[in-house]
NUBAPA-726201 format. One record per residue: residue number from 1; x, z, y of N, C-alpha, C in turn; residue in one letter. Coordinates in nm, 4 decimals. Each point is the difference from the previous one (the first is absolute). Example, Ala and Ser with C-alpha at 12.3 -4.5 7.8 and 13.67 -1.06 7.14 Angstrom:
BEGIN
1 / 1.3190 / 0.7800 / -0.5690 / -0.0890 / 0.0000 / 0.1190 / 0.0900 / 0.0000 / 0.1200 / A
2 / -0.0350 / -0.0720 / 0.1050 / 0.0820 / 0.0060 / 0.1190 / -0.0770 / 0.0730 / 0.1090 / S
REM end
This chain:
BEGIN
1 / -0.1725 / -0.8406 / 1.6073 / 0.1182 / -0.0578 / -0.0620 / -0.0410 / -0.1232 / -0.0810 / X
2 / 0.0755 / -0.0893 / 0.0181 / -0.0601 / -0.1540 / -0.1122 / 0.0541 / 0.0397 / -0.1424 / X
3 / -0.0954 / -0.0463 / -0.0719 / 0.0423 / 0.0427 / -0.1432 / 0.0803 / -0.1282 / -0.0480 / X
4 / 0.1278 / 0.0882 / -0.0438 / 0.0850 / -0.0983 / -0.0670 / -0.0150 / -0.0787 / -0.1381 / X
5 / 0.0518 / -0.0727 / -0.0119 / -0.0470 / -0.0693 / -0.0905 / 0.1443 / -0.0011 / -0.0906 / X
6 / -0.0380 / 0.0188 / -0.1200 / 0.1620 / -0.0010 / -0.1353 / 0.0123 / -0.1272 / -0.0650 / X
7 / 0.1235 / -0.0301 / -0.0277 / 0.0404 / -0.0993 / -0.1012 / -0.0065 / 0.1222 / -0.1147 / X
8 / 0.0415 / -0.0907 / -0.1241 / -0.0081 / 0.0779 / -0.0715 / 0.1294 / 0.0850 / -0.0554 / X
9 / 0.1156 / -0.0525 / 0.0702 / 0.1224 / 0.0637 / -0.0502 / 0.0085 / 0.1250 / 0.1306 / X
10 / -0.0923 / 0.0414 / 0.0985 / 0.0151 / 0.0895 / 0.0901 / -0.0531 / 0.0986 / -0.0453 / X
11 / -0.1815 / -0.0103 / -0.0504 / -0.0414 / 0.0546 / -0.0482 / 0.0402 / 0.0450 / -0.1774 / X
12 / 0.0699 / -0.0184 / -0.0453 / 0.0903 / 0.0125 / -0.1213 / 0.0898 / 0.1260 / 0.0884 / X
13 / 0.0821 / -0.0383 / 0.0503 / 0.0851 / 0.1132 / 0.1505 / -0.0418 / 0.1100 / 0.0213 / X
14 / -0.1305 / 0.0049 / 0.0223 / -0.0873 / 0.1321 / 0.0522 / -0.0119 / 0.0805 / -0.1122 / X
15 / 0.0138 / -0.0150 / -0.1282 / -0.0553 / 0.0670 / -0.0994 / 0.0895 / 0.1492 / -0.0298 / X
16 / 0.1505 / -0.0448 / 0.0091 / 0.0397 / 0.1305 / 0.0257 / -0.0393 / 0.1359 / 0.1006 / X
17 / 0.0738 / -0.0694 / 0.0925 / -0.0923 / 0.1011 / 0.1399 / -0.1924 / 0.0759 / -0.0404 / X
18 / -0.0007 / -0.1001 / -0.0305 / -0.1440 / 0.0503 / -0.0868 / -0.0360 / 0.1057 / -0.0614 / X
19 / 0.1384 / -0.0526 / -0.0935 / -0.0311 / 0.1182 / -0.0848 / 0.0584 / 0.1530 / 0.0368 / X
20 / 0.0708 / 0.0003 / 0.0960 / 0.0671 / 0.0956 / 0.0326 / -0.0945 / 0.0773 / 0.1085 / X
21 / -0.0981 / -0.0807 / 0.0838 / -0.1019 / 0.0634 / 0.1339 / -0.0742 / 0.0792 / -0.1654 / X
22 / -0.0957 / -0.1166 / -0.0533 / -0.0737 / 0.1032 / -0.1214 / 0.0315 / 0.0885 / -0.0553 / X
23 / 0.1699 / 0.0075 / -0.0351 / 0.0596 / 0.1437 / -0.0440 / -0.0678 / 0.1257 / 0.0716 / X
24 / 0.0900 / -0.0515 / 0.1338 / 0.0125 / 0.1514 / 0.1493 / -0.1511 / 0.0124 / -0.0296 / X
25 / -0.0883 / -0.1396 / 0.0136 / -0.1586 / 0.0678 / 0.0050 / -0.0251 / 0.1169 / -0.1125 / X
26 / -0.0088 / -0.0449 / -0.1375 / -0.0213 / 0.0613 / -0.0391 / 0.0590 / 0.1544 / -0.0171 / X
27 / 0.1288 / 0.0136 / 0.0353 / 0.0777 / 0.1209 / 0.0050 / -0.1199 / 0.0212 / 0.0784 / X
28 / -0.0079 / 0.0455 / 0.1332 / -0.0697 / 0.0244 / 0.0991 / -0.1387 / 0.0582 / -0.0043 / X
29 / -0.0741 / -0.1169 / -0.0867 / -0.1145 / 0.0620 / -0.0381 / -0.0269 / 0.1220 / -0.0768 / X
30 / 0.0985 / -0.0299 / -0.1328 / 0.0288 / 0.1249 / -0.0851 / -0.0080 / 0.1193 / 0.1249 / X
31 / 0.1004 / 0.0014 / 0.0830 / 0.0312 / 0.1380 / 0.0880 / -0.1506 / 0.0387 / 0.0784 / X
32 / -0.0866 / -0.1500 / 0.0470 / -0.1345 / 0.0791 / 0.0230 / -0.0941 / 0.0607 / -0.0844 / X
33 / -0.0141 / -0.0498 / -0.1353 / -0.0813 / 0.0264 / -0.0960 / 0.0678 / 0.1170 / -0.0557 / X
34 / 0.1251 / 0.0944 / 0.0285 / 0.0277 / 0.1017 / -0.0549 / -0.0805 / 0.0931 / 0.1188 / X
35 / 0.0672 / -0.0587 / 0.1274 / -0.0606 / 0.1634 / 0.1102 / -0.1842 / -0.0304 / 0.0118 / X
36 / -0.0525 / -0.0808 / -0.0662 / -0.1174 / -0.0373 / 0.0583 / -0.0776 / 0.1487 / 0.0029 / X
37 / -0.0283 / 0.0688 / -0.1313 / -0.0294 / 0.1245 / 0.0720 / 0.0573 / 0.1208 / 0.0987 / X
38 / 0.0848 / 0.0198 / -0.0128 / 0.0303 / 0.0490 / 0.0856 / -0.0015 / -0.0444 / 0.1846 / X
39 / -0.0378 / -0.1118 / 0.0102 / -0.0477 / -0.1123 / 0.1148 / -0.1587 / 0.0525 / 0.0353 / X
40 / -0.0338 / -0.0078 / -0.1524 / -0.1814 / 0.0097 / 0.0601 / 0.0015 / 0.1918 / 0.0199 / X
41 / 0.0613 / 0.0970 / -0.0426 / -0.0054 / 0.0961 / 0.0377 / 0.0060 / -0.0025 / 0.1509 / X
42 / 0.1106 / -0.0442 / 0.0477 / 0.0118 / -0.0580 / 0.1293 / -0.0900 / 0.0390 / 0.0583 / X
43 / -0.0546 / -0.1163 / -0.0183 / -0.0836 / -0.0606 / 0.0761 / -0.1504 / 0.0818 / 0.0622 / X
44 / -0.0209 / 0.0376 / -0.1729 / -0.1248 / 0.0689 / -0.0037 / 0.0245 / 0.1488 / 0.1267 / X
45 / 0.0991 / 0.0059 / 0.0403 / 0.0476 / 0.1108 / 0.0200 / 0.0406 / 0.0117 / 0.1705 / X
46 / -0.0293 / -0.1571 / 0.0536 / 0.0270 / -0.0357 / 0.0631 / -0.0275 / 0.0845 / 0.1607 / X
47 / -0.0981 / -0.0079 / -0.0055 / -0.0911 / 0.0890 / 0.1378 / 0.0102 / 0.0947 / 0.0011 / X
48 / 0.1099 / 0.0622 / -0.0993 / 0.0463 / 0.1635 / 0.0308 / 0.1665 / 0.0115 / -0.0021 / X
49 / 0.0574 / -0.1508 / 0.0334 / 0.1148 / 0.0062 / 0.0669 / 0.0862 / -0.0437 / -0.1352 / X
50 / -0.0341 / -0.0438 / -0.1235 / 0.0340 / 0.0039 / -0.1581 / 0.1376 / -0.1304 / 0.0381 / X
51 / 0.0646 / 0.0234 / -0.0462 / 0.1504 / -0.0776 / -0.0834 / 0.0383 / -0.0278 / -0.0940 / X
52 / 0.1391 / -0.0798 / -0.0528 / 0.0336 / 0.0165 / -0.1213 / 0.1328 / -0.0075 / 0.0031 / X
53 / 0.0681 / 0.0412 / -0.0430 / 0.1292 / -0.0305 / 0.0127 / 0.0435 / -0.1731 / -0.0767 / X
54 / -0.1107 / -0.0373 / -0.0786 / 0.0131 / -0.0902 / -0.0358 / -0.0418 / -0.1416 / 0.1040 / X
55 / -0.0538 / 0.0145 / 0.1190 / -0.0692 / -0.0543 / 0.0787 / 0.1347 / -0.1217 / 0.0519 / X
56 / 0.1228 / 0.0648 / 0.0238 / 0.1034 / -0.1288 / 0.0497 / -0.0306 / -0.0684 / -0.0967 / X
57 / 0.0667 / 0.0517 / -0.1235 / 0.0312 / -0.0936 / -0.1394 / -0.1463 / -0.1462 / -0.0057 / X
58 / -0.0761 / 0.0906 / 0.0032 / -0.1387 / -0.1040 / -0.0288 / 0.0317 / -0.1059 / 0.1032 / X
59 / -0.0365 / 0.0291 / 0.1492 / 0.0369 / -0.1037 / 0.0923 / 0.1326 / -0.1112 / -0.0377 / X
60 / 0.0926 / 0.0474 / -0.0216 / 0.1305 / -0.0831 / -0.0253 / -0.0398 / -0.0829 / -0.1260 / X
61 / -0.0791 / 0.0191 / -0.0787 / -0.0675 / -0.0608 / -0.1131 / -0.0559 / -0.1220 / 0.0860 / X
62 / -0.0918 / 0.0425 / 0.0468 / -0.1044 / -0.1005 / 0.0690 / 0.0653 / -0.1338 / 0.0520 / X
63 / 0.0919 / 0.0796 / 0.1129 / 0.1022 / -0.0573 / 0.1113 / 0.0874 / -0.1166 / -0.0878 / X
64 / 0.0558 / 0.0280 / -0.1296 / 0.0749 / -0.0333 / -0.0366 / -0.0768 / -0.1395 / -0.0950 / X
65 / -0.1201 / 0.0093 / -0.0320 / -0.0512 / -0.0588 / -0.0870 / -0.0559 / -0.1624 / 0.0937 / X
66 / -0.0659 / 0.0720 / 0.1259 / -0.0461 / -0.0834 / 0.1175 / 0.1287 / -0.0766 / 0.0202 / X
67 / 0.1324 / 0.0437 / -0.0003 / 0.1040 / -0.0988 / 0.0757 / 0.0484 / -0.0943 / -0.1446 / X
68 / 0.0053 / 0.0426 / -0.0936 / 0.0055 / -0.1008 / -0.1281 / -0.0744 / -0.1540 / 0.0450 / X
69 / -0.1762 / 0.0820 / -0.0356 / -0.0974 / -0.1053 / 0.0044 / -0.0019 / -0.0930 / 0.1314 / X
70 / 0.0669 / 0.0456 / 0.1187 / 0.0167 / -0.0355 / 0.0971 / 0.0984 / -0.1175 / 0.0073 / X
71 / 0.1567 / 0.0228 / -0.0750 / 0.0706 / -0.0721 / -0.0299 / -0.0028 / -0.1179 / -0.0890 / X
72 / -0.1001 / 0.0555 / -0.0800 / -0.0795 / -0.1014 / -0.0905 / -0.0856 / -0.1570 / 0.0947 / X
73 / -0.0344 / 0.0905 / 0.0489 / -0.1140 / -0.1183 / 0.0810 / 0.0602 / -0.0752 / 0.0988 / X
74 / 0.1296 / 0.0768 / 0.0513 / 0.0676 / -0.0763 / 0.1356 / 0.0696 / -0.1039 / -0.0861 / X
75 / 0.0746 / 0.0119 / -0.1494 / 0.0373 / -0.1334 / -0.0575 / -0.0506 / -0.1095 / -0.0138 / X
76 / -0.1478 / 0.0568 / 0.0263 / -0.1559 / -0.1150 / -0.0075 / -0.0482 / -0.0051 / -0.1397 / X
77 / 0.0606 / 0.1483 / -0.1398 / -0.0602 / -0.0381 / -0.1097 / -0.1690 / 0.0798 / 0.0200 / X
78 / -0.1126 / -0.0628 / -0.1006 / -0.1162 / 0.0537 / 0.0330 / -0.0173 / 0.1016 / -0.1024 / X
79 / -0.0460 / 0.1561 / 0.0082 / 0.0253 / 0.0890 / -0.1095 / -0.1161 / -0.0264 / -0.0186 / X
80 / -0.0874 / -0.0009 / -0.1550 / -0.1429 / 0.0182 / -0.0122 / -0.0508 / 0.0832 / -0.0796 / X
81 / 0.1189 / 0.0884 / -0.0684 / 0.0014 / 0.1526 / -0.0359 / 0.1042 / 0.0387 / -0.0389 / X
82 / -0.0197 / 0.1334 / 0.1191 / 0.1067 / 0.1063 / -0.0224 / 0.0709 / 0.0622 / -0.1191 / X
83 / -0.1397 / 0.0450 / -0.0805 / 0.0456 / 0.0741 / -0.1128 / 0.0918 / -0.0810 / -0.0922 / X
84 / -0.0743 / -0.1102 / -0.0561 / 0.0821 / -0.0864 / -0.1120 / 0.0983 / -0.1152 / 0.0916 / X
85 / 0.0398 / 0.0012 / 0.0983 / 0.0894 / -0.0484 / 0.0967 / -0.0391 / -0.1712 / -0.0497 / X
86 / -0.1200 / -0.0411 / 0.0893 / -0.0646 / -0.1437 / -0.0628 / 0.0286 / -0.0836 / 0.1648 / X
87 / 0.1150 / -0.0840 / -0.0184 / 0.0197 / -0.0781 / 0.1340 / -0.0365 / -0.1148 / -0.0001 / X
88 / -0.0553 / -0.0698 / 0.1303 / 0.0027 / -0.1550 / 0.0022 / 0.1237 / -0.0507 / 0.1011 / X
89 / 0.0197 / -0.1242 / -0.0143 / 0.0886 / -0.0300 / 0.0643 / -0.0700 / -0.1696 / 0.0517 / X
90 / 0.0070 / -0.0117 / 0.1455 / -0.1305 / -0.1614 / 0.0431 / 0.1653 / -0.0580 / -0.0417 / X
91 / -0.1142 / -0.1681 / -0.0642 / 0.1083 / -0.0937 / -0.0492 / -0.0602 / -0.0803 / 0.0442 / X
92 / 0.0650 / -0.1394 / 0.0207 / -0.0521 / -0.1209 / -0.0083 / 0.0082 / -0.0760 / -0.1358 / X
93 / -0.1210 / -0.0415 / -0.0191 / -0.0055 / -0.0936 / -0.1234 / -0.1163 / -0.0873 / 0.0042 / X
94 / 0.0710 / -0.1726 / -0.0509 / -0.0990 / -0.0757 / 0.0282 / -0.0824 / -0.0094 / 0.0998 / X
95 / 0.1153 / 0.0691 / 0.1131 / -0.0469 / -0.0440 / 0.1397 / -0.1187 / 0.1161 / 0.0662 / X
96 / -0.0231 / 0.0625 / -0.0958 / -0.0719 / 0.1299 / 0.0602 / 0.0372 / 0.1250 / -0.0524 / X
97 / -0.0398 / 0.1459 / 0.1052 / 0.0997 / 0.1112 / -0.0226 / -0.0700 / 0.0692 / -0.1338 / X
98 / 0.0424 / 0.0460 / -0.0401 / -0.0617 / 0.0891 / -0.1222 / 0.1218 / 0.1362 / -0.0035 / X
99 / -0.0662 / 0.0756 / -0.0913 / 0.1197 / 0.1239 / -0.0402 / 0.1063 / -0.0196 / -0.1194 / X
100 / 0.0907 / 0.0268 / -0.0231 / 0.1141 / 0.0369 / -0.0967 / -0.0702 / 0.1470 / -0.0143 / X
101 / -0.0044 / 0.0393 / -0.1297 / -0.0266 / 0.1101 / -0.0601 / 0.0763 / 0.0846 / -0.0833 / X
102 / 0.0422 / 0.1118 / 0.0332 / 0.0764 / 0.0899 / -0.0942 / -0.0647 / 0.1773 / 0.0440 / X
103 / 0.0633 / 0.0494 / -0.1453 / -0.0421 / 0.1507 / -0.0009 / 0.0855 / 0.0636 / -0.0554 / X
104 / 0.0180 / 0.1096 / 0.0477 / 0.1670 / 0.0638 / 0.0024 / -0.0266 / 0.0326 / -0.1845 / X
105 / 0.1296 / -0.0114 / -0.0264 / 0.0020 / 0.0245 / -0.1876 / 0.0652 / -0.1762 / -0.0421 / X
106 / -0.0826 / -0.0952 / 0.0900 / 0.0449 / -0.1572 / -0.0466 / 0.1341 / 0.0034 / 0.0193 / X
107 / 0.0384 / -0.0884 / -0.1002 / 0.1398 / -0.0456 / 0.0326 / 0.0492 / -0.0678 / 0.1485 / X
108 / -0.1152 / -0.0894 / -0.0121 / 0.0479 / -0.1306 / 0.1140 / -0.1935 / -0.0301 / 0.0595 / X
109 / 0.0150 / -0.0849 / 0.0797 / -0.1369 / -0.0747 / 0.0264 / -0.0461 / -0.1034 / -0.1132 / X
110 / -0.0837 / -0.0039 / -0.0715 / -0.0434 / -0.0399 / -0.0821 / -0.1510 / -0.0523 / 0.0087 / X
111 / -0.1014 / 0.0179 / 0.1308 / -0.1374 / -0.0410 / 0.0306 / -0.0272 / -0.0497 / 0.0978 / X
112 / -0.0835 / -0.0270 / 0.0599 / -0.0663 / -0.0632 / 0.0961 / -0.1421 / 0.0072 / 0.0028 / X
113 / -0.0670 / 0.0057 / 0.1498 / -0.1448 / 0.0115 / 0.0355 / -0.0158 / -0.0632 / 0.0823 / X
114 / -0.1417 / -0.0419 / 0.0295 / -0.0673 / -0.0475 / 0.1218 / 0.0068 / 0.0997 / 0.0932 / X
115 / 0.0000 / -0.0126 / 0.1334 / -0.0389 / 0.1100 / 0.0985 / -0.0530 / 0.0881 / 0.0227 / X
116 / -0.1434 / -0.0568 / -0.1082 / -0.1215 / 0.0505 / -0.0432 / -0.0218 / 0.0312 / -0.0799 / X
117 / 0.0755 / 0.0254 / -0.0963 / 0.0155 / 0.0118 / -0.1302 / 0.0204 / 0.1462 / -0.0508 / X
118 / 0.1003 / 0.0579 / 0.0408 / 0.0051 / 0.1429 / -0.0490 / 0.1061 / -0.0264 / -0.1354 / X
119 / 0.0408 / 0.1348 / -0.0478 / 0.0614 / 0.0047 / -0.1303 / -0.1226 / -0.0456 / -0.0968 / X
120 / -0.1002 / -0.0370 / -0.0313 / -0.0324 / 0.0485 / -0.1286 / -0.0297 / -0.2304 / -0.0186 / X
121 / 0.0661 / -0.0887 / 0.1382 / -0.0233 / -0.1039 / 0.0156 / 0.1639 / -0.0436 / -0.0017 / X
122 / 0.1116 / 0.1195 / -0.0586 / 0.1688 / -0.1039 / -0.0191 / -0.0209 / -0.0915 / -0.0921 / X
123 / 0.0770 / -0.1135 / 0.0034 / 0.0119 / -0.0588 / -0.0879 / 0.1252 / -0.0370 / -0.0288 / X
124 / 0.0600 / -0.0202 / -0.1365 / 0.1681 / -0.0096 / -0.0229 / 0.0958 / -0.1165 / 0.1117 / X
125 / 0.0734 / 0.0562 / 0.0153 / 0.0985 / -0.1313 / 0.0878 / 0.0091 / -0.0689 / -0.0954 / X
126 / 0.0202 / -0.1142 / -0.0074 / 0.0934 / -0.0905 / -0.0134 / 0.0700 / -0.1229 / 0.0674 / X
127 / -0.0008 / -0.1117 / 0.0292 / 0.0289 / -0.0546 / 0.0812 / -0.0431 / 0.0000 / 0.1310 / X
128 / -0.0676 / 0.0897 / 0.0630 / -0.0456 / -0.0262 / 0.1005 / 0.0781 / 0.0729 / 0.1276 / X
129 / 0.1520 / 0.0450 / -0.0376 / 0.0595 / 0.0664 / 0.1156 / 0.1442 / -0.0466 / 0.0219 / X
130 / 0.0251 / 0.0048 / 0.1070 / 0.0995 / -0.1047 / 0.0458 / 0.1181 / 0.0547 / -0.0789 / X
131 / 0.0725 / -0.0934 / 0.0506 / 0.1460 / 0.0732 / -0.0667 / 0.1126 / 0.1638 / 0.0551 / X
132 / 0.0262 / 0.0313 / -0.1428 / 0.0442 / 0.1187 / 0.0208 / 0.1671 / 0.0103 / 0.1096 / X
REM end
């Protein structure tokens, strides 16, 4: 798939939806991290035919979490962690692509990185994004 590239009033757009995939995620996870033992009983238990009644629930967790992150990526945003919901979004600026940076909790997009850069290389917007 070619990776799309955001203005900045699109990627501003995405932030809801955002926040709503990170919701379901996290609902979701919660529901694995409750059956997790009862999963590894499972498991351990496995080669003597072992179950759980919790075994749908877990899968539909999984299933459900994969088609989020899935939906995530087909918009073309880049996730670069799950847990604290840390997205990039490719921009053009000054004629070369870089990321728009946000992490779920922000209000709005407020950073920017090199490609290469990583979070710990945002640096504050300011003039450098097109118009809203």
């Amino acid at each position: 798939m070619e990776k799309r590239i955001f203005t900045f009033a699109e990627a501003l757009g995405m932030l809801p939806p955002l926040e709503e995939h990170f919701e379901e995620i996290r609902k979701e996870r919660a529901a694995i991290v409750k059956g997790r033992d009862e999963i590894k009983k499972a498991s351990s238990k496995a080669d003597l035919g072992g179950g759980s009644t919790y075994g749908p629930r877990y899968i539909q967790a999984l299933e459900q979490i994969s088609r989020h992150i899935d939906q995530i990526h087909e918009d073309g945003v880049v996730v670069k962690d799950l847990e604290s919901g840390l997205c990039d979004f490719p921009y053009m600026m000054d004629g070369r692509m870089v990321y728009l940076c946000w992490k779920l909790g922000e209000p709005d997009i407020r950073w920017w990185h090199e490609t290469d850069a990583g979070f710990s290389g945002r640096q504050p917007l300011h003039d450098e994004v097109d118009e809203v």
